[in-house]
Residue, then its C-alpha position, 0 to 999 in steps of 0.5 A: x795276497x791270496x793262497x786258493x782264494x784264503x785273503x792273506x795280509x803279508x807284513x814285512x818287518x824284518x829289520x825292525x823292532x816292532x810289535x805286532x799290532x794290538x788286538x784292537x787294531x788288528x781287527x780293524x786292519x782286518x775289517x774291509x771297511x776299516x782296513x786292508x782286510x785279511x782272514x789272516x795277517x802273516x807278520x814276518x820277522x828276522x829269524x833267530x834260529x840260524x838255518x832258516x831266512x825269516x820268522x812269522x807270525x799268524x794273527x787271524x782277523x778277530x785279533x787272535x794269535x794261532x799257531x799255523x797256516x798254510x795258505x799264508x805260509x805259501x804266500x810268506x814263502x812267495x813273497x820272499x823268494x820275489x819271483x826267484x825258483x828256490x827252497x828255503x826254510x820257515x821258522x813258524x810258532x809250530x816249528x821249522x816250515x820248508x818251502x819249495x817255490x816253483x815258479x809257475x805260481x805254485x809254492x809247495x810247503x812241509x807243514x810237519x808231522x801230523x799229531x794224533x795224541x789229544x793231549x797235544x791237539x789238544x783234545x779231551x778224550x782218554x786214548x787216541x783213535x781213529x774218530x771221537x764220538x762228540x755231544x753238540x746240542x742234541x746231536x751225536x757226531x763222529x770227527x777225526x781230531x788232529x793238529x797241523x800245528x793247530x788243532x783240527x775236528x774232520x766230520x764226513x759229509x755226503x755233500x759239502x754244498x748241503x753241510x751246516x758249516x756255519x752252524x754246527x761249525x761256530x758250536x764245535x769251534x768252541x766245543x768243551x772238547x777243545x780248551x784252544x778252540x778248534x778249526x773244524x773241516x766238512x770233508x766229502x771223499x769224491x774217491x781215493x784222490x779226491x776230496x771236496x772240502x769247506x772249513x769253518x776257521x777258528x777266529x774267523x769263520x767260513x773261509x774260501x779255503x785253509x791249508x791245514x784245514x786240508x792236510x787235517x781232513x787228508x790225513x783222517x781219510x788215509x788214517x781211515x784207509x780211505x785215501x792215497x798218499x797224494x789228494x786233491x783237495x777241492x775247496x771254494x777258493x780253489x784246489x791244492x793238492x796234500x800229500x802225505x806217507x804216513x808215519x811220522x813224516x811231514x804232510x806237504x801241502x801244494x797250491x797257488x800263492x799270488x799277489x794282488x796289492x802291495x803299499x805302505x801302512x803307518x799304524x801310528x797314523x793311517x790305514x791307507x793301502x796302496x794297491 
């Protein structure tokens, strides 16, 4: 499946007592030439938690485990409801998801409350702010620090097409700063409605897009009393829309989620995908 062009690899294992592939295994799946291939494979589970109908897991393409994320939870979400108008809840590695599925190809989802406090980003730095002035290489940058249930780093840019994702982006995803690593955001404010943004993702590098990599880089802006409480966040793989009211309210995220293949892999013999 894909959410806003972010390549999400769903895996239905409910009902079964089986593991998620070792590290190993997962970056082949992950690798194109070796596998389906997937910025991030999303492996769904029974719930065990009584009020929500199914669990997942996240593994990116590198074979790590991270905690969250928004465009494949849109794509668990409209997966689940198979092709059904309905309102459900996620348990996540980050907490209870609500999902809205709205039958016009869009799912809208409660990615939580955003987490300001370093400690639980988690993020070095003595007290909480506003923006964090960091040390990468010989330059001083200004970033917003926040968890969407995975930690993100937000810099301002005046042109996303010009920022040095790549580069600046694999220095501070492994910043001494963040003892997790860190997704980092390259965020230009077009107005109070509008952003445009490309992210470079932790384990896997510059995506087309990322859910809360978006809902990070809002939520910064309207912190700053740059944004409106609902934002079009403009990525390479498309747009979805962040909405937010402050406080300790949940950040909801809006956009597409579809379908491009489905079939069958037997990891213990083949990789072959049907589509």
């Amino acid at each position: 499946m894909h959410g806003t062009g972010n390549l999400i690899l769903v895996v239905d294992q409910r009902n079964s007592d089986s593991a998620p592939p070792h590290a190993e295994k997962l970056r082949a799946l992950g690798d194109a030439a070796t596998g389906p291939g997937f910025d991030q494979l999303m492996w769904i589970s029974d719930a065990n938690d009584g009020s929500s109908i199914a669990a997942y897991r996240v593994f990116n393409s590198d074979g790590s485990e991270v905690e969250q994320c928004g465009n494949g939870v849109r794509c668990v979400a409209q997966y689940l409801a198979d092709g059904q108008v309905s309102a459900f809840e996620l348990q996540s590695p980050a907490g209870p998801i609500a999902a809205r599925v709205l039958g016009n190809g869009e799912v809208a989802v409660s990615m939580g409350a955003p987490i300001f406090e370093p400690s639980r980003i988690p993020f070095a730095a003595a007290n909480e702010a506003n923006s964090y002035d960091i040390v990468v290489g010989d330059q001083h940058l200004q970033i917003a620090a926040v968890s969407m249930g995975n930690p993100h780093a937000v810099i301002a840019v005046d042109d996303v097409r010009a920022a040095a994702v790549k580069e600046l982006g694999a220095k501070i995803e492994r910043h001494e700063r963040f003892p997790e690593g860190v997704n980092v955001s390259f965020a230009h404010i077009r107005d109070r409605q509008n952003i445009d943004l490309r992210v470079y993702e932790r384990g896997v590098g510059e995506t087309a897009a990322c859910g809360t990599g978006a809902c990070a880089a809002v939520v910064a802006g309207q912190r700053r009393g740059q944004l409106d409480e609902e934002v079009a966040v403009n990525l390479p793989g498309g747009q979805v829309v962040v909405n937010w009211r402050g406080d300790e309210t949940p950040v909801w995220l809006k956009g597409n989620a579809e379908l491009i293949s489905d079939g069958n892999i037997d990891l213990n013999v083949t990789m072959d995908l049907k589509g």
